[in-house]
BAVOLO-817410 format. One record per residue (C-alpha): x, y, z. Coordinates in nm, 4 decimals. Example, Ala and Ser with C-alpha at 12.3 -4.5 7.8 and 13.67 -1.06 7.14 Angstrom:
2
        c1        c2        c3
    1.2300   -0.4500    0.7800
    1.3670   -0.1060    0.7140
***
This chain:
426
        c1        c2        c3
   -8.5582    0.2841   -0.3891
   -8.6223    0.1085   -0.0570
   -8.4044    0.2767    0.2045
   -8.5033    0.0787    0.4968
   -8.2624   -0.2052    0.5541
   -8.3966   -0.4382    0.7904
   -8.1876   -0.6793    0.9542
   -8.3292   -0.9836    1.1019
   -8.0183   -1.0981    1.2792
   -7.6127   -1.0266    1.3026
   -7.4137   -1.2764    1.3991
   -7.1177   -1.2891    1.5993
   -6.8478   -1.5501    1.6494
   -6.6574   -1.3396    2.0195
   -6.2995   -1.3899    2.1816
   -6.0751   -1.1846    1.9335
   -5.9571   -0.9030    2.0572
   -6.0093   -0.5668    1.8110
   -5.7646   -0.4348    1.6073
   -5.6958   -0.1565    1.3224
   -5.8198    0.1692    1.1869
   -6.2123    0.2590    1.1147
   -6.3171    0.6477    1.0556
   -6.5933    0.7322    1.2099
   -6.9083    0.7996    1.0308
   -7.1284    1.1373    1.0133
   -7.3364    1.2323    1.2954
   -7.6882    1.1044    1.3653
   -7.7594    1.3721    1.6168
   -7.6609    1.6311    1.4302
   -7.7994    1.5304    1.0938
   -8.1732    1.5585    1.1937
   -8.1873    1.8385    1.3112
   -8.0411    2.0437    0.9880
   -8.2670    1.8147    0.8134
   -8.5570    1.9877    0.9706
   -8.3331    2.3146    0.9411
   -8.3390    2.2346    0.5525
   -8.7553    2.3367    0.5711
   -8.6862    2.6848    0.6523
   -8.5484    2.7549    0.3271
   -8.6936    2.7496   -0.0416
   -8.3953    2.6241   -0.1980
   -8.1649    2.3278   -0.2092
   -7.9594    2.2417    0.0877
   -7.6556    2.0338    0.1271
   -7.5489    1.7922    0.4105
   -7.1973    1.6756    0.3379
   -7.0900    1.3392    0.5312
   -7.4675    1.2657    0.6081
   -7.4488    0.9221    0.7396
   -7.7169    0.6459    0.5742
   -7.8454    0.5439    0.8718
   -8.2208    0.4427    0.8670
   -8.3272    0.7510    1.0928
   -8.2045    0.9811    0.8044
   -8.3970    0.7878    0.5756
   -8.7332    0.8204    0.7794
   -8.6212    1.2060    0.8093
   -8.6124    1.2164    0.4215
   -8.9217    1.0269    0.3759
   -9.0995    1.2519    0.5447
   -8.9344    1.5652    0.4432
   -9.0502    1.4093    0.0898
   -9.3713    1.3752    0.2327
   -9.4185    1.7703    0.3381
   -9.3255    1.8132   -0.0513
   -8.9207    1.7994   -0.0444
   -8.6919    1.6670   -0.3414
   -8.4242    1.4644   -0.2087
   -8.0802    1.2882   -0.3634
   -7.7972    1.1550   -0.2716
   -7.4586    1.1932   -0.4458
   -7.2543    0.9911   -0.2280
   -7.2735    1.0855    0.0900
   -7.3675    1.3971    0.0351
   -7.7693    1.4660    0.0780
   -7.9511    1.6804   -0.1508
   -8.2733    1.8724   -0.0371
   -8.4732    2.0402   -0.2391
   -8.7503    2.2531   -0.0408
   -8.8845    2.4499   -0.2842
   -9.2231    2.3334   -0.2981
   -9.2089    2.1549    0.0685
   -9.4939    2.3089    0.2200
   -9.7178    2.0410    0.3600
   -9.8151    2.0625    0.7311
   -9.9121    1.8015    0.8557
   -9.6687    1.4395    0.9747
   -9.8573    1.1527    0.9584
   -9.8672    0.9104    1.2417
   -9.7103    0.6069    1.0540
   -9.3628    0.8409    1.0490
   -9.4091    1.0270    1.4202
   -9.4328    0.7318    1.5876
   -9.0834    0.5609    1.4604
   -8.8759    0.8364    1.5867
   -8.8690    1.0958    1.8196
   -8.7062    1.3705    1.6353
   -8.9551    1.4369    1.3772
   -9.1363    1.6298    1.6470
   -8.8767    1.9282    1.5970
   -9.0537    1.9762    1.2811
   -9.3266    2.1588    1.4181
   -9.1102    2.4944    1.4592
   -8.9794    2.4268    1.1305
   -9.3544    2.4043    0.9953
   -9.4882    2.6857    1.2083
   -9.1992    2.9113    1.0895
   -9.2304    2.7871    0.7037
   -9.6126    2.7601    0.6528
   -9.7533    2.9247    1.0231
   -9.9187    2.5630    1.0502
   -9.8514    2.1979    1.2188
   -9.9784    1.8588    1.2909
   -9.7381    1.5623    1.4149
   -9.8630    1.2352    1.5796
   -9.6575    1.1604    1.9213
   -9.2953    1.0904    1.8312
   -9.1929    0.7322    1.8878
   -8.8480    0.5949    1.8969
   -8.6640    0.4069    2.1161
   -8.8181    0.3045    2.4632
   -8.5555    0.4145    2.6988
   -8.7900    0.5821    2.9494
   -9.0737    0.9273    2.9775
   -8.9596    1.1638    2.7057
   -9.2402    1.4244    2.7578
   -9.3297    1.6645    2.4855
   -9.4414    1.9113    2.7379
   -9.1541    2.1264    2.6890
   -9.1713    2.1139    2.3069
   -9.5560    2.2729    2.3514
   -9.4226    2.5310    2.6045
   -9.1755    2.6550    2.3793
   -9.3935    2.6993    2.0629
   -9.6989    2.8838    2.2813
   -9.4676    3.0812    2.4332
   -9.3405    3.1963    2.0672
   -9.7334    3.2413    1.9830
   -9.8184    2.9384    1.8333
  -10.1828    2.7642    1.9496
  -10.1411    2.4186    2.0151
  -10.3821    2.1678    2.0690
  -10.3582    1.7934    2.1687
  -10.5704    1.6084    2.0315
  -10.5704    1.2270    2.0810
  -10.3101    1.0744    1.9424
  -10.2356    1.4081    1.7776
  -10.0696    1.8106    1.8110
  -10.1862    2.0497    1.6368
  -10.0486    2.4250    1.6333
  -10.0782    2.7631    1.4102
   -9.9833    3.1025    1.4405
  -10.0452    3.3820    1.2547
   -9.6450    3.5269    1.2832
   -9.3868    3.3211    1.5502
   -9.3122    3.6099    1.7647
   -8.9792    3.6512    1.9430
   -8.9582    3.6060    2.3281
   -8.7704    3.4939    2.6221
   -8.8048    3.1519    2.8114
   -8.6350    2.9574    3.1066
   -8.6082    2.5855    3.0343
   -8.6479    2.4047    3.4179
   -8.4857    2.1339    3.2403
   -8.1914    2.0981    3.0329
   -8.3619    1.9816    2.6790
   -8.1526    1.8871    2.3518
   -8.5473    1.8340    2.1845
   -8.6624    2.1722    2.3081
   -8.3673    2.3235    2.2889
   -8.3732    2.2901    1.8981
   -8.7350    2.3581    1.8598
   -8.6722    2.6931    2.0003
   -8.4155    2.7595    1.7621
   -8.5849    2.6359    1.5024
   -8.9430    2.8299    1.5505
   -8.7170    3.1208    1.6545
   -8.5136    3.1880    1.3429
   -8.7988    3.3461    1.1516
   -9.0079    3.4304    1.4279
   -9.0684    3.8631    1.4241
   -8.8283    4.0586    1.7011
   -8.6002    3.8887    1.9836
   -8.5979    3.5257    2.1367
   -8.3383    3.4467    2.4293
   -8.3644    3.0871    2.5498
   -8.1973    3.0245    2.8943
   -8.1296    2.7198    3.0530
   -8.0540    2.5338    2.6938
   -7.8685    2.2048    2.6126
   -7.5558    2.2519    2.5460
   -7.4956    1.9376    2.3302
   -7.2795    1.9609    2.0470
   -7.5923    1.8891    1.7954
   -7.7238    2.2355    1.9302
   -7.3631    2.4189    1.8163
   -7.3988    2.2547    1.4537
   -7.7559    2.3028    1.4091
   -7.6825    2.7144    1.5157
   -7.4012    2.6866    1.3036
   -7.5594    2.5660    1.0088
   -7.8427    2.8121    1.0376
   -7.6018    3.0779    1.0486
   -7.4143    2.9923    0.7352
   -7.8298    2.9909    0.6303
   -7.8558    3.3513    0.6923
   -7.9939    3.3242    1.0365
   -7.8209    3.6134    1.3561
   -7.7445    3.3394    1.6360
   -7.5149    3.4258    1.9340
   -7.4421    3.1654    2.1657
   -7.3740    3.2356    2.5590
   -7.1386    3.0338    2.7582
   -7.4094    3.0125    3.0126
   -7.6579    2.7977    2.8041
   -7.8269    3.1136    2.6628
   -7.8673    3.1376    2.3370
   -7.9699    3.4870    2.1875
   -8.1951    3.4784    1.8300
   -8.3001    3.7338    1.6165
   -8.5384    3.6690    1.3847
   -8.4478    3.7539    1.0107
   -8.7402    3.7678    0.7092
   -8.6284    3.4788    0.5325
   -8.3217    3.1454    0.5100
   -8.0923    3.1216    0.2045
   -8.0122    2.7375    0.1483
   -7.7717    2.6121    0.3790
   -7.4450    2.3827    0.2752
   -7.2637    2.2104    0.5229
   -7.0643    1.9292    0.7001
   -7.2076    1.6422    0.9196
   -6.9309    1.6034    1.1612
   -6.8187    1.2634    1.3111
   -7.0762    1.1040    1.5732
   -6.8759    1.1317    1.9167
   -7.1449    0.8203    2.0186
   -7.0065    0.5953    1.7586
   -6.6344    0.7011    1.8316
   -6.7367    0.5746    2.1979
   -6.8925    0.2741    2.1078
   -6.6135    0.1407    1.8754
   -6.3516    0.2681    2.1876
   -6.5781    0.0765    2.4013
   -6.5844   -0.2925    2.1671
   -6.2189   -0.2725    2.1802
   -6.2020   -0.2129    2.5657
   -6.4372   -0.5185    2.5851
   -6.2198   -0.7123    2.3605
   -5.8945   -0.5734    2.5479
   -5.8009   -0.4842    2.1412
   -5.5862   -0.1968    2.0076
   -5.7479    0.0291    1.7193
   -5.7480    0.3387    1.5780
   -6.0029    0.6286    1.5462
   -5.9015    0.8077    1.2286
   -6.1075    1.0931    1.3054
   -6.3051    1.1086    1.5653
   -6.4303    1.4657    1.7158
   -6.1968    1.4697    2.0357
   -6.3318    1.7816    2.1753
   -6.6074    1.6363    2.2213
   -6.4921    1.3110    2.4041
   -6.3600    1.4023    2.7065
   -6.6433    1.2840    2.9348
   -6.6154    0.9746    2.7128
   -6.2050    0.9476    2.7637
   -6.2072    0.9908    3.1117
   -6.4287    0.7198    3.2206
   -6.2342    0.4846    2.9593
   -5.9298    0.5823    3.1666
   -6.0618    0.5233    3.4467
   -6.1412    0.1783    3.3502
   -5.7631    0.1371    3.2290
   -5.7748    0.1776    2.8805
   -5.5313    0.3878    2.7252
   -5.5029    0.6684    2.4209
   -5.3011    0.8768    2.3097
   -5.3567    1.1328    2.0451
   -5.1423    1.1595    1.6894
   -5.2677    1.4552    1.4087
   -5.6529    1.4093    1.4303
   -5.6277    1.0333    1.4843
   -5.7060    0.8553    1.8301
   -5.4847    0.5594    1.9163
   -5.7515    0.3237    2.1891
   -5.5395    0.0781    2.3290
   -5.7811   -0.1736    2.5645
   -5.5402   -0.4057    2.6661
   -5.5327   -0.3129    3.0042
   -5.8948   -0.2406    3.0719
   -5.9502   -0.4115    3.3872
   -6.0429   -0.1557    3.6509
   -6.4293   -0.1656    3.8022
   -6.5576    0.1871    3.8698
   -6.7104    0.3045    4.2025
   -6.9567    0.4883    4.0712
   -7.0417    0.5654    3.6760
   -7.3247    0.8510    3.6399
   -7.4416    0.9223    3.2757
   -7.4916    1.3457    3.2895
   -7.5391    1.6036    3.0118
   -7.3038    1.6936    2.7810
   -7.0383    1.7265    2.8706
   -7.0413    1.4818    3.0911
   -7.0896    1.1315    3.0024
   -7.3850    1.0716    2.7873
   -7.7032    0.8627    2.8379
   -7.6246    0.6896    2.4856
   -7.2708    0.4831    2.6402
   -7.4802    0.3612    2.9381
   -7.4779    0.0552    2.7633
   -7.1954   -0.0036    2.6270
   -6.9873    0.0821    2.9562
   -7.2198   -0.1718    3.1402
   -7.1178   -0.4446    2.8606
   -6.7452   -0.3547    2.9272
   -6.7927   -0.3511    3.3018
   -6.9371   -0.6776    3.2829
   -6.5824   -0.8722    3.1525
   -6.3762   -0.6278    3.4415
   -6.3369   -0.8252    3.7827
   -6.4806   -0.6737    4.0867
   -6.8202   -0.4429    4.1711
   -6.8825   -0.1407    3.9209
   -7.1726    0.0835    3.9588
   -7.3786    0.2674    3.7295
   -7.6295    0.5623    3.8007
   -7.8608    0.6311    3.4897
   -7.9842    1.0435    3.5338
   -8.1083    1.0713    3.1853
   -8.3185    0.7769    3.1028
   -8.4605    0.5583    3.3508
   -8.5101    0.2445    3.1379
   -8.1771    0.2206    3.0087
   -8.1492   -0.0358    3.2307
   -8.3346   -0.2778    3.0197
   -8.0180   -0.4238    2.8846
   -7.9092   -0.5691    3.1994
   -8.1412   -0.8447    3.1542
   -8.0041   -0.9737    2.8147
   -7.6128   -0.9628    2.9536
   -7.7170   -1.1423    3.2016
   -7.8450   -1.4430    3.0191
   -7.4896   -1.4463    2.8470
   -7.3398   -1.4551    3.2074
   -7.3504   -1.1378    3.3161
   -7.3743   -1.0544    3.6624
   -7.5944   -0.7403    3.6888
   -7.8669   -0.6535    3.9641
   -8.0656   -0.2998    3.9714
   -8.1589   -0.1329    4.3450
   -8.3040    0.1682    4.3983
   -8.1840    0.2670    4.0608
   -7.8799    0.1582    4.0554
   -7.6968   -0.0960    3.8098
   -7.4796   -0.3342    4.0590
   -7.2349   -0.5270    3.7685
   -7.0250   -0.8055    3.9375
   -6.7982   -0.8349    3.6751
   -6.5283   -1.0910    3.5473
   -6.7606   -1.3700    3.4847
   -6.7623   -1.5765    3.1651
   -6.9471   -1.4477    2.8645
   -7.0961   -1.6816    2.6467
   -7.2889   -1.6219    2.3112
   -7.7061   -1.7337    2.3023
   -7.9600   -1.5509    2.1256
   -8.0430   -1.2067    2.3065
   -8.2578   -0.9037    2.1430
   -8.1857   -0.5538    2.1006
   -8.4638   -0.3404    2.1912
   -8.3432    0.0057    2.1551
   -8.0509    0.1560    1.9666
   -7.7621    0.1422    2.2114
   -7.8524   -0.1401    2.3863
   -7.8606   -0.3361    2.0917
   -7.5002   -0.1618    2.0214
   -7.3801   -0.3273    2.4002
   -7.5297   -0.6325    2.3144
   -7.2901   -0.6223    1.9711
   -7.0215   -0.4799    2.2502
   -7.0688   -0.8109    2.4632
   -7.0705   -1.0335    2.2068
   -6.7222   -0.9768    2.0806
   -6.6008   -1.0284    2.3853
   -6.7878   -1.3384    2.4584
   -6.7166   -1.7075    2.3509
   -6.9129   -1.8755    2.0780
   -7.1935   -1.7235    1.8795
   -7.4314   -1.4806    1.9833
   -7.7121   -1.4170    1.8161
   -7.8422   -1.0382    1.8246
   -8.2021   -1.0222    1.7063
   -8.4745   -0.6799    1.6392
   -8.1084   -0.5386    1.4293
   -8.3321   -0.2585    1.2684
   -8.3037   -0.0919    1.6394
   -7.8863   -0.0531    1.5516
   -7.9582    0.0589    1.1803
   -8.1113    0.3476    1.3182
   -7.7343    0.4898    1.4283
   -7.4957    0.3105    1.3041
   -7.3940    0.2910    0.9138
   -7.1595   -0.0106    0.8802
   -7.1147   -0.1486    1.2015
   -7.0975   -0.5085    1.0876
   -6.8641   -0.3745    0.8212
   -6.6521   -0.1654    1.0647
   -6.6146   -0.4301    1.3425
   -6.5151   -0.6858    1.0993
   -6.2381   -0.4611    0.9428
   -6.1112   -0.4517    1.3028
   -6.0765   -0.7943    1.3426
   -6.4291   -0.9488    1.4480
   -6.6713   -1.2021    1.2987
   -6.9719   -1.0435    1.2435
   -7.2535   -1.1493    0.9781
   -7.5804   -0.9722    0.8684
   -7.8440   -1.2537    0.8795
   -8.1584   -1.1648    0.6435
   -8.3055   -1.5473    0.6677
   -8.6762   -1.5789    0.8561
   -8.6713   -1.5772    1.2232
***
């Protein structure tokens, strides 16, 4: 069975405004790392509400590759690792995406061996894997880079403590991964405190594995003999609950989150407000009501969690560009995020970048023409834009968006927009 689903083009017909109910699917960023968490046992584990997004499916293919079983009932995913101890990642699968490089402490700790090619992805700026070396020679490993390739072995992982200079979500989880059956004590200070780094911790835990997490960004390991098979629940991507509040901000629409993870949002909510879109919260359901959207901001800076994230950059930029007035946006995370400015503006956009700063003079006409998505969410903004836009746009390289987002043609469209997949020749 071909996972894969490439996309050439989606097609959007703009000017409705959003409307309606869509639940939120599982989380990508949580997912791949309790993928990789899934090595460090020898039985089957479960991820419940695992969303079929294509960066799963490269996870699984090469989880099959290191020897795994995988199924799917659902979507629920099934992974066998009983007889998953290959060590090595070829280069064909490390260079589409950037989180199979959190492997390696999942290796090391399995099989005391490694070897990934550099991890690809999206090109959204330097995403060093300096700090991903530190942390595994600093837990004993040898690494060597090689080439196009790293390389690392240990005889046992060995507990110890480590200062992170910067703030890692990557890293982060490599520690914790290489850590959990590493011999004695790890503390790692200075971690990410994403919410992917409180499900992976609390998936290894219901693994078998003695976590304790600091409300200072320390998180305290001790290393146990060996993982039972872990069982657990993906929960709701916070990213997609901001890009769907975002589309119906552009699209001054009404909808409804049926369960989005709210404690996670508020970074998200408060620039939203800010922009004059409104919510209000009923049971575990989040009522987005755009209408009013139609403030520019001053000064938007993306920060880590929990401030707001890197990954709605794009998507507020898209939004900004329909609000009259200046808005500003300062990108801390990512420095080529940017990139998307240049496709919003051919659809009318008003955007200029100085000194690394987004300048949107918003409130001019969008209007639909072919653009190209050339990372995940800027392909997402580029969806974002074109619902708000008149006439068709054309949104081209759609295997970027498959990489996070399950249905969103499907989801859009139950809201109220005209969205088609394309799978014709370019």
């Amino acid at each position: 069975m071909e996972y894969l689903n490439e996309i050439d083009e989606i097609i959007v017909t703009g000017g409705r405004p959003l409307h309606g109910s869509v639940r939120i699917q599982g989380s990508k960023n949580a997912a791949l790392p309790v993928m990789a968490a899934a090595l460090l046992s020898t039985g089957t584990s479960v991820l419940r509400g695992c969303p079929r997004i294509s960066d799963v499916y490269l996870m699984e293919k090469i989880l099959k590759y290191l020897g795994a079983e995988t199924w799917w009932e659902g979507q629920d995913l099934y992974l066998d690792c009983s007889h998953a101890d290959g060590t090595m990642i070829p280069e064909y699968y490390s260079g589409k995406m950037r989180s199979s490089v959190i492997l390696m402490g999942a290796m090391l700790g399995r099989s005391k061996k490694a070897q990934t090619g550099y991890p690809g992805g999206c090109v959204i700026g330097k995403r060093p894997v300096d700090l991903h070396i530190q942390v595994l020679s600093r837990l004993g490993a040898a690494v060597v880079e090689n080439g196009g390739t790293i390389r690392a072995s240990c005889g046992k992982l060995r507990g110890a403590e480590m200062f992170f200079q910067k703030r890692s979500v990557g890293a982060t989880e490599q520690g914790i991964l290489a850590a959990v059956l590493a011999e004695g004590k790890t503390v790692l200070n200075g971690c990410a405190c994403e919410p992917e780094i409180y499900w992976l911790c609390h998936y290894l835990t219901g693994m078998g594995a003695k976590i304790r997490i600091r409300e200072n960004g320390c998180i305290c390991i001790e290393g146990v003999e060996k993982l039972e098979a872990g069982d657990g629940c993906i929960p709701p991507d916070r990213i997609v609950a901001g890009t769907y509040l975002m589309a119906a901000a552009a699209t001054r629409g009404e909808i409804i989150l049926e369960n989005p993870p709210l404690e996670e949002m508020d970074g998200i909510l408060d620039v939203y407000r800010k922009m004059g879109g409104q919510c209000r919260r009923v049971g575990g359901k989040l009522i987005v009501n755009g209408k009013n959207t139609g403030f520019p901001l001053e000064l938007l800076e993306t920060e880590v969690y929990p401030g707001f994230p890197t990954d709605l950059q794009s998507p507020a930029m898209a939004v900004l560009a329909t609000i009259p007035g200046e808005s500003r946006i300062r990108e801390k995370i990512f420095e080529d995020r940017y990139k998307t400015a240049s496709w919003l503006c051919k659809m009318g956009a008003q955007i200029q970048i100085r000194d690394g700063v987004a300048v949107i003079y918003g409130g001019q006409p969008l209007n639909g023409c072919t653009v190209e998505a050339e990372e995940l969410r800027g392909g997402a903004a580029l969806v974002i834009a074109a619902l708000a836009a008149q006439g068709i746009t054309r949104i081209r390289g759609c295997c970027f968006i498959e990489r996070g987002y399950e249905h969103i043609c499907e989801d859009l469209t139950a809201l109220g927009g005209l969205l088609i997949k394309d799978r014709g020749t370019l």
